[in-house]
N, CA, C and O atoms as CSV, one atom per row, in Angstrom:
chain,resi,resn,atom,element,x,y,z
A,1,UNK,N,N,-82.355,130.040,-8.295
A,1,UNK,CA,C,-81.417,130.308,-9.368
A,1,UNK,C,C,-80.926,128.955,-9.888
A,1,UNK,O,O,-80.190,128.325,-9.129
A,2,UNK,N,N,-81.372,128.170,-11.628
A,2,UNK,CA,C,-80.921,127.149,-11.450
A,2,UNK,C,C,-79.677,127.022,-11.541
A,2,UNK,O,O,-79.114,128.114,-11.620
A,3,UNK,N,N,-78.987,126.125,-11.564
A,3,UNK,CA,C,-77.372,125.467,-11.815
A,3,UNK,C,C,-77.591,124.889,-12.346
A,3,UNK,O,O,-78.610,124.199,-12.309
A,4,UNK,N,N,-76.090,124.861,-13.703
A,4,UNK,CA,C,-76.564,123.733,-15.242
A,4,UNK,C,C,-74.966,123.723,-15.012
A,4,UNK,O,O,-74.301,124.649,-14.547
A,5,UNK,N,N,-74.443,122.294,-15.502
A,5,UNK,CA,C,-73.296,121.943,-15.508
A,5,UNK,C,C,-72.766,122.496,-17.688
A,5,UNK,O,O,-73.609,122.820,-18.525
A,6,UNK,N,N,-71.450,122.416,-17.908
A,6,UNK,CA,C,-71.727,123.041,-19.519
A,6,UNK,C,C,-72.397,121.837,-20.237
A,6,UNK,O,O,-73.359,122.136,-20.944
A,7,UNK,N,N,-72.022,120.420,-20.169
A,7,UNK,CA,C,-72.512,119.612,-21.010
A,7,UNK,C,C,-74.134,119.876,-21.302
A,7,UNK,O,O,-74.614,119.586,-22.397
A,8,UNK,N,N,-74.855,120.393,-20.337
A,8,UNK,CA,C,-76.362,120.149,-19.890
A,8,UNK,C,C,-76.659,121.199,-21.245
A,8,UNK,O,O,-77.277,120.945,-22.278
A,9,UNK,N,N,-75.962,122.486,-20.817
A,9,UNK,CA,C,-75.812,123.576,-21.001
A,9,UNK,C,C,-75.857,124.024,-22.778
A,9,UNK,O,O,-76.680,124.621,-23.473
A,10,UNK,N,N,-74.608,123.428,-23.022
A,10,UNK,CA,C,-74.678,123.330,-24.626
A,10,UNK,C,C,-75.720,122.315,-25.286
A,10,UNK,O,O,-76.239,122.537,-26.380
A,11,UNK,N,N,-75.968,121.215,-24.539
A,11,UNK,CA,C,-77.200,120.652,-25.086
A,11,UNK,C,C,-78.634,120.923,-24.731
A,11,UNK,O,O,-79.558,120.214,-25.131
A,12,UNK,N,N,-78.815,122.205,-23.800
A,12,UNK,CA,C,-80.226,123.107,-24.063
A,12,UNK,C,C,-79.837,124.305,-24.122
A,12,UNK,O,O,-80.547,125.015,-23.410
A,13,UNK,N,N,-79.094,124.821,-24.606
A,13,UNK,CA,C,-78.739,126.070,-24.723
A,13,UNK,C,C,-80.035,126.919,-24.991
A,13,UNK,O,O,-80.444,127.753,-24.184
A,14,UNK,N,N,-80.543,126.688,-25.981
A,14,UNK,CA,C,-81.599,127.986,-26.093
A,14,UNK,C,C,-82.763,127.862,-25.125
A,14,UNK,O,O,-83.605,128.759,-25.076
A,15,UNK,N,N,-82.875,126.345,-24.035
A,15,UNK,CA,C,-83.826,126.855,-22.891
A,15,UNK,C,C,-83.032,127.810,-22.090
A,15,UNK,O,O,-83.483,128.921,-21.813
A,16,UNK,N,N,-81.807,127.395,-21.692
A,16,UNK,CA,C,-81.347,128.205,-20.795
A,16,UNK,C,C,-81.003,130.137,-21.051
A,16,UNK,O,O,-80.792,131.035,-20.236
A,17,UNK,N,N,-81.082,130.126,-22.439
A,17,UNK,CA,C,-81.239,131.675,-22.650
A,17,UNK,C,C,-82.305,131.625,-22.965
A,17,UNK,O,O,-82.245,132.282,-24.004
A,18,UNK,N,N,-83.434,131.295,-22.852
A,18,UNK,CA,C,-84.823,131.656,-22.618
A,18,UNK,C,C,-84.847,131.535,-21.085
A,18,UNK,O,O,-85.520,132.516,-20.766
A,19,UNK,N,N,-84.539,130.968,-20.073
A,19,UNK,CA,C,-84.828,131.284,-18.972
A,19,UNK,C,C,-84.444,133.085,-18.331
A,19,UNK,O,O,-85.155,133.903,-17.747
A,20,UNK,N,N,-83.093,133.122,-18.763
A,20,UNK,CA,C,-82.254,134.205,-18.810
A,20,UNK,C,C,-82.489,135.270,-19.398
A,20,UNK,O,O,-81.939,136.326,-19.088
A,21,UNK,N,N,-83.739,135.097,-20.770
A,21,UNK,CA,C,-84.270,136.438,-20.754
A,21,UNK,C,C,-85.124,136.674,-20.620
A,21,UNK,O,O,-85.722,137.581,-21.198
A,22,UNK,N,N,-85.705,135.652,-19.458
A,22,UNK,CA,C,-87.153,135.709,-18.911
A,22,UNK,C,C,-86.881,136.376,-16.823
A,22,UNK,O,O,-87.721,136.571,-15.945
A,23,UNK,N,N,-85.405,136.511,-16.813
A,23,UNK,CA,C,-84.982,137.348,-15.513
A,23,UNK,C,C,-84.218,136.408,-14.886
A,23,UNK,O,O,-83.307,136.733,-14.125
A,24,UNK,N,N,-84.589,134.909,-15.208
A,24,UNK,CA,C,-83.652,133.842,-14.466
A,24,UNK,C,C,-82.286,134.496,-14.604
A,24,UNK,O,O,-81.900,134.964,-15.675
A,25,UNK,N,N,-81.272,134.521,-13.030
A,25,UNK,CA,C,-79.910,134.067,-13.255
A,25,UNK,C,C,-79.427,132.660,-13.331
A,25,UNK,O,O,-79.816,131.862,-12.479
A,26,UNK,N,N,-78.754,132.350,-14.114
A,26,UNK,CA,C,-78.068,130.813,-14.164
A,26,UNK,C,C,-76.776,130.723,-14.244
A,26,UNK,O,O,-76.191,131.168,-15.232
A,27,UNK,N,N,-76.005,130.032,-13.045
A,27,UNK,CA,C,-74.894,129.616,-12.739
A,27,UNK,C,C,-74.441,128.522,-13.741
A,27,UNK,O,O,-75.192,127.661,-14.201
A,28,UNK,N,N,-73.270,128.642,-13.993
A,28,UNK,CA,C,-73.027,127.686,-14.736
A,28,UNK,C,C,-71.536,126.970,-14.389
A,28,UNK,O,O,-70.540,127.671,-14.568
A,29,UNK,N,N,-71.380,125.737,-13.948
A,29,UNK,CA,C,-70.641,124.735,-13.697
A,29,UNK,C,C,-69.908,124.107,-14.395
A,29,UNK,O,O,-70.386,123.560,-15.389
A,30,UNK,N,N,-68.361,123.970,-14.064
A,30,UNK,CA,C,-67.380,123.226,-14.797
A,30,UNK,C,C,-66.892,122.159,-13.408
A,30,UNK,O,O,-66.352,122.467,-12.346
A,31,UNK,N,N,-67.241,121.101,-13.825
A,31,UNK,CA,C,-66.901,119.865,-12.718
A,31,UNK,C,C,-67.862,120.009,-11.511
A,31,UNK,O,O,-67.793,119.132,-10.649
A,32,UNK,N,N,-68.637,120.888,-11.375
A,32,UNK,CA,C,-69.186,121.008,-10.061
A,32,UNK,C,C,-69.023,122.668,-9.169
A,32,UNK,O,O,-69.739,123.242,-8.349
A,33,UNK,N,N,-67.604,123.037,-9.889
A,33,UNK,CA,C,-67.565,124.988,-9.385
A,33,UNK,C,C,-68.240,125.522,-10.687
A,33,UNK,O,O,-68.303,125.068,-11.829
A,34,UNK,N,N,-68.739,126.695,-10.074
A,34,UNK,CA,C,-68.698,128.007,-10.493
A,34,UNK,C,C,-68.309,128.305,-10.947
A,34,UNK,O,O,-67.177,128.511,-10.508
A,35,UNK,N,N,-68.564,128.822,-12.543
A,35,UNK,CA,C,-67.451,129.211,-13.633
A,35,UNK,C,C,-68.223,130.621,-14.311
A,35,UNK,O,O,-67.681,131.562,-14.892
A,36,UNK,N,N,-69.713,130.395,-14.006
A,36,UNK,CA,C,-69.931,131.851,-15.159
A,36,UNK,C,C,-71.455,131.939,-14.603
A,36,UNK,O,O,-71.959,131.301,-13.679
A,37,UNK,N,N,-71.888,132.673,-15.232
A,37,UNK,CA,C,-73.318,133.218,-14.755
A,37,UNK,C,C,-74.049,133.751,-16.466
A,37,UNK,O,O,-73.645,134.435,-17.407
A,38,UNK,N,N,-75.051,133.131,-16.207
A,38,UNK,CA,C,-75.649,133.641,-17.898
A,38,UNK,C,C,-77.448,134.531,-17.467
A,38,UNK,O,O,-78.507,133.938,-17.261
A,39,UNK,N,N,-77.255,135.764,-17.456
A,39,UNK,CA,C,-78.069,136.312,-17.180
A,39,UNK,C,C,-78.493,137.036,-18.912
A,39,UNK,O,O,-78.017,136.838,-20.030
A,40,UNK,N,N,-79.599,137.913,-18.394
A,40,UNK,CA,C,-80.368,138.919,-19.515
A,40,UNK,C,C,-79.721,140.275,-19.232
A,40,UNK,O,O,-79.702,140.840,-18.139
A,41,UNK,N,N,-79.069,140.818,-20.656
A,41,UNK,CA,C,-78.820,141.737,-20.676
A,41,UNK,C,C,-79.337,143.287,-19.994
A,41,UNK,O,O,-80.421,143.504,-20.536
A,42,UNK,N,N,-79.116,144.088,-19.333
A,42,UNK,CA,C,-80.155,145.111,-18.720
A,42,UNK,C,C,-79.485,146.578,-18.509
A,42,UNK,O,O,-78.479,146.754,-17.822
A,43,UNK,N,N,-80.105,147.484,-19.116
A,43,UNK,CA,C,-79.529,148.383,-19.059
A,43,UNK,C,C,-79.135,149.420,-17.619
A,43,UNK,O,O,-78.864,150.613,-17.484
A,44,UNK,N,N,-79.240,148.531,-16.911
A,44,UNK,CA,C,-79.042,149.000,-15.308
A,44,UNK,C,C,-77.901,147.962,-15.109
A,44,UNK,O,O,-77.995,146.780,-15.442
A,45,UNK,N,N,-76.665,148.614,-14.451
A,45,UNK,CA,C,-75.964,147.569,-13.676
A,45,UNK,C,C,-76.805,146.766,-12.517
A,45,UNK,O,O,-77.910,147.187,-12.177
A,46,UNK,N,N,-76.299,145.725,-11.993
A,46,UNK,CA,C,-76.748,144.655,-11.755
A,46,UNK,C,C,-77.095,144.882,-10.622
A,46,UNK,O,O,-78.244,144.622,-10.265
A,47,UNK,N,N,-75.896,145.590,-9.525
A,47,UNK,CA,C,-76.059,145.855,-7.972
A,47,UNK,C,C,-77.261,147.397,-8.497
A,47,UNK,O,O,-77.927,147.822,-7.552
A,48,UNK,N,N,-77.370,147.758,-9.179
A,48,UNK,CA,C,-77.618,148.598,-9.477
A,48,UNK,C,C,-79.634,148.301,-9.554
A,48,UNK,O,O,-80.510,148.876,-8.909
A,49,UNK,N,N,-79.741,147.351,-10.459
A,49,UNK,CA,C,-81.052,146.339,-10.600
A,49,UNK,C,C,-81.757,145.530,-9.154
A,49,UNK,O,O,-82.901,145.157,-8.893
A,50,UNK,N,N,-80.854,145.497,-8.636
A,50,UNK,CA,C,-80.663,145.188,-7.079
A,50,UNK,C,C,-81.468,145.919,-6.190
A,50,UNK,O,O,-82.566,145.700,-5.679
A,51,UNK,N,N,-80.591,146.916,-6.123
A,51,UNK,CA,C,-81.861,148.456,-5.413
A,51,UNK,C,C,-82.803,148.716,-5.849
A,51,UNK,O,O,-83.744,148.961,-5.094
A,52,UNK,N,N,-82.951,148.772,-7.119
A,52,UNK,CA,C,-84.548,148.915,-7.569
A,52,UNK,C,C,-85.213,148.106,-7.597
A,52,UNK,O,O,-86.367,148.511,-7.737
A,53,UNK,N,N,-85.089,146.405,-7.500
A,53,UNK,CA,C,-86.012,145.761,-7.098
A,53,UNK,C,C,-86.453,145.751,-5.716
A,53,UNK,O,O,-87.599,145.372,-5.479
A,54,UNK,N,N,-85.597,146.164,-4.664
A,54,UNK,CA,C,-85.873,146.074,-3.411
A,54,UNK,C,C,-86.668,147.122,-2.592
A,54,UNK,O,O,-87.165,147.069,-1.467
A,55,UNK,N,N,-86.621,148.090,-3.532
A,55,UNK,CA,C,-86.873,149.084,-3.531
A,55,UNK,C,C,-86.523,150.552,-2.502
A,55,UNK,O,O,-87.274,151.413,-2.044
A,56,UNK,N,N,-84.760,150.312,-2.395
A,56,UNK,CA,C,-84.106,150.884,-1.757
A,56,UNK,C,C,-83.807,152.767,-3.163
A,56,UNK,O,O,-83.640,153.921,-2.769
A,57,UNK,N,N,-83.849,152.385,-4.330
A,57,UNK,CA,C,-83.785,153.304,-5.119
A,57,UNK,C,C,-84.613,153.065,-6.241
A,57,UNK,O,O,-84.857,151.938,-6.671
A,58,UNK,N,N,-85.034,154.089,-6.701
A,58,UNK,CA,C,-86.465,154.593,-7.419
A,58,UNK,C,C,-85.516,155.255,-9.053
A,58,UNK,O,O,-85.053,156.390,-8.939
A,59,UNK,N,N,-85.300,154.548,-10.389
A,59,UNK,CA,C,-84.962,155.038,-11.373
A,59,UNK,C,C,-85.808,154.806,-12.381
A,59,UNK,O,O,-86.565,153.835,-12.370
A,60,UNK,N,N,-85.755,155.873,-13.576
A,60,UNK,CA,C,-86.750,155.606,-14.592
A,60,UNK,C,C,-86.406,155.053,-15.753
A,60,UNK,O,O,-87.193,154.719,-16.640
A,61,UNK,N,N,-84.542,154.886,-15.774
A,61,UNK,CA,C,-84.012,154.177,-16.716
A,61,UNK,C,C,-82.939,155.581,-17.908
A,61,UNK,O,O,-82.015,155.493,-18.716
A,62,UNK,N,N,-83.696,156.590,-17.403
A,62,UNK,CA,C,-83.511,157.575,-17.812
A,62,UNK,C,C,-81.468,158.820,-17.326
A,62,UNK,O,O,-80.754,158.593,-16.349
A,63,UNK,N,N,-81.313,159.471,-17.966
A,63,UNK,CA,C,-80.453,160.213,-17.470
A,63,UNK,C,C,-80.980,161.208,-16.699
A,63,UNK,O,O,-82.078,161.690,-16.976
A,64,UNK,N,N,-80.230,161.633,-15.616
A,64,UNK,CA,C,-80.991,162.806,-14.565
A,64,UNK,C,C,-81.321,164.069,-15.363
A,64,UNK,O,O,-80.447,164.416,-16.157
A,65,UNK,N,N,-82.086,164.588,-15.315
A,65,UNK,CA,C,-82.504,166.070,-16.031
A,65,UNK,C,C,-81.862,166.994,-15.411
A,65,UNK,O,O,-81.277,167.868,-16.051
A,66,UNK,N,N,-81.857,166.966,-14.057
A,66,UNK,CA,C,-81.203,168.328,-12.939
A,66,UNK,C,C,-80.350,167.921,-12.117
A,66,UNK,O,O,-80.634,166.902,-11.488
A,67,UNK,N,N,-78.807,168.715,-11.821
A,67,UNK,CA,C,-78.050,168.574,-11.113
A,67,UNK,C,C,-78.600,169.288,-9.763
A,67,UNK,O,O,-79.252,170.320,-9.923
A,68,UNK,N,N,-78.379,168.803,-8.424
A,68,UNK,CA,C,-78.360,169.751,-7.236
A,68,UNK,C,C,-77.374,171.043,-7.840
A,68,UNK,O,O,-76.656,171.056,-8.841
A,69,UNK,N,N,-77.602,171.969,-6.959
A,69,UNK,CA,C,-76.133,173.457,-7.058
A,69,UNK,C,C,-75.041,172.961,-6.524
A,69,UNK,O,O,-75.300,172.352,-5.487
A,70,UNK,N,N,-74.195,172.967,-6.734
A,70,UNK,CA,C,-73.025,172.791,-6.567
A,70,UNK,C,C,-72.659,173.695,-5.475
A,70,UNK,O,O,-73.055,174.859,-5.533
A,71,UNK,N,N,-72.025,173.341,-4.590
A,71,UNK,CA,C,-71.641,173.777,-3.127
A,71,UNK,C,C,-70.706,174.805,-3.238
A,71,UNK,O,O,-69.822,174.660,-4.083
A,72,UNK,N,N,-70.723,175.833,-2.543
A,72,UNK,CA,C,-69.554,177.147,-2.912
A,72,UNK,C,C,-69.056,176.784,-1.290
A,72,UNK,O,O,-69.690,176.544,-0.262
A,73,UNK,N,N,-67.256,176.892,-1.690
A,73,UNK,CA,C,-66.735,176.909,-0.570
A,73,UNK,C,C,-65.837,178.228,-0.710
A,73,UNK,O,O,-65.500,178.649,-1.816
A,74,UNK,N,N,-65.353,179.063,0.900
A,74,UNK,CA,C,-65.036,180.048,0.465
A,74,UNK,C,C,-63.667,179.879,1.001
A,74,UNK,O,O,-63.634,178.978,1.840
A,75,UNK,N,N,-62.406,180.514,0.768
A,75,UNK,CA,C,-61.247,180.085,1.043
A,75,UNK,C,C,-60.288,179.222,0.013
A,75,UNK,O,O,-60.430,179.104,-1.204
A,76,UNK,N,N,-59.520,178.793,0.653
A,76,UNK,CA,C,-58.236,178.759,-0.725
A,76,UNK,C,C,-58.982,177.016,-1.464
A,76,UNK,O,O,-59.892,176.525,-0.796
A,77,UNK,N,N,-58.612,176.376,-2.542
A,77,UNK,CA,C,-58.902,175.270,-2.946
A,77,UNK,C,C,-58.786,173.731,-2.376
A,77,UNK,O,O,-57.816,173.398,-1.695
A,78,UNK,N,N,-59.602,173.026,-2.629
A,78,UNK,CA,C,-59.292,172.057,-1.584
A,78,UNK,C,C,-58.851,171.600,-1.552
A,78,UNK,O,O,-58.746,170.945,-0.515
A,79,UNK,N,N,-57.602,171.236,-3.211
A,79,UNK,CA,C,-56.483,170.229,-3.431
A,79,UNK,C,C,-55.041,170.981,-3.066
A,79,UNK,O,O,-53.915,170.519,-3.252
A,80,UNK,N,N,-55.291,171.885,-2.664
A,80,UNK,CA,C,-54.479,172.811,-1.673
A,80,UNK,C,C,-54.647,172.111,-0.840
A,80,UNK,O,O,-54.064,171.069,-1.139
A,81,UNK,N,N,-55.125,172.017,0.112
A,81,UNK,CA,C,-55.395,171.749,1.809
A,81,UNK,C,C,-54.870,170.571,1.462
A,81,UNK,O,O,-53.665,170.620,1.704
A,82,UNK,N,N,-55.311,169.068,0.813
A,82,UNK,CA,C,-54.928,167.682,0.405
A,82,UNK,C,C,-53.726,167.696,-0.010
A,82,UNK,O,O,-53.038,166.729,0.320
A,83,UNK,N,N,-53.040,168.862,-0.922
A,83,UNK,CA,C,-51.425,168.608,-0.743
A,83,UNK,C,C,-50.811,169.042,-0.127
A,83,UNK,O,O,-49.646,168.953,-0.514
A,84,UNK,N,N,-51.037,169.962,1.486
A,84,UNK,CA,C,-50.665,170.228,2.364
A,84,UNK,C,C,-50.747,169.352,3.190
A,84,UNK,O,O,-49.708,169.104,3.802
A,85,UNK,N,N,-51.775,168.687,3.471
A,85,UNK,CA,C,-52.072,167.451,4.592
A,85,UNK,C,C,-51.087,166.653,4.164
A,85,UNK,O,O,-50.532,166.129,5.130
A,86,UNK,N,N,-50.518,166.256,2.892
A,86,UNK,CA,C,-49.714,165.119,2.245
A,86,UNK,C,C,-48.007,165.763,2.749
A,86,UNK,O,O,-47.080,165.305,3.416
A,87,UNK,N,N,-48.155,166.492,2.322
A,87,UNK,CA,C,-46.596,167.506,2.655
A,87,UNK,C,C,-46.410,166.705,4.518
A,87,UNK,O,O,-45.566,165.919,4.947
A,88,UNK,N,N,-47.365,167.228,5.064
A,88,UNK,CA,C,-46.977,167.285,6.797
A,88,UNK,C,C,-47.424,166.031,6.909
A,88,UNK,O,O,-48.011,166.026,7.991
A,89,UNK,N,N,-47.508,164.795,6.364
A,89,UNK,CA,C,-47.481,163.428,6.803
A,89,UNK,C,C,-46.130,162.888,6.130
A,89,UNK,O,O,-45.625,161.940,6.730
A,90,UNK,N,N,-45.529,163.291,5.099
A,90,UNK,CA,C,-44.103,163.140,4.753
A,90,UNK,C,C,-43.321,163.728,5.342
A,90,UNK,O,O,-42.166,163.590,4.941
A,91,UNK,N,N,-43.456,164.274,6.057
A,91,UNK,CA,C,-42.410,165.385,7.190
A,91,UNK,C,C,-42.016,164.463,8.484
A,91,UNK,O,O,-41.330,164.934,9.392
């Protein structure tokens, strides 16, 4: 991942967003810290781009077509029970 200090930065600017929309991340430096990161836009969040390169999750870029069913519970509601549990910890 390279590191460009800003002076470097504003005076190659368009290599460094050509690196960046070629997948490079680039850190970018004020005095020597860490100030910003100039990546390529992607329509996947990032931790998100993460898993699918590693190949911990499998997406097509797409919205899901099918929900699972939704779970039937039988008995009173559950934000019942959660403001009962809340009641008897204020007690």
């Amino acid at each position: 991942m390279p590191t460009v200090g800003i002076r470097e930065l504003k005076a190659h600017l368009s290599h460094y967003v050509r690196l960046a929309r070629q997948g490079e991340r680039v850190i970018v430096t004020d005095r020597g810290r860490e100030v910003a990161e100039l990546r390529a836009i992607t329509s996947a969040h990032p931790g998100l781009k993460e898993l699918i390169d590693s190949g911990v999750v499998k997406w097509s870029g797409g919205k899901p077509t099918e929900f699972p069913r939704p779970i039937e519970i039988r008995g009173k509601p559950i934000s019942d029970t959660v403001l009962e549990l809340r009641d008897d910890r204020l007690r």
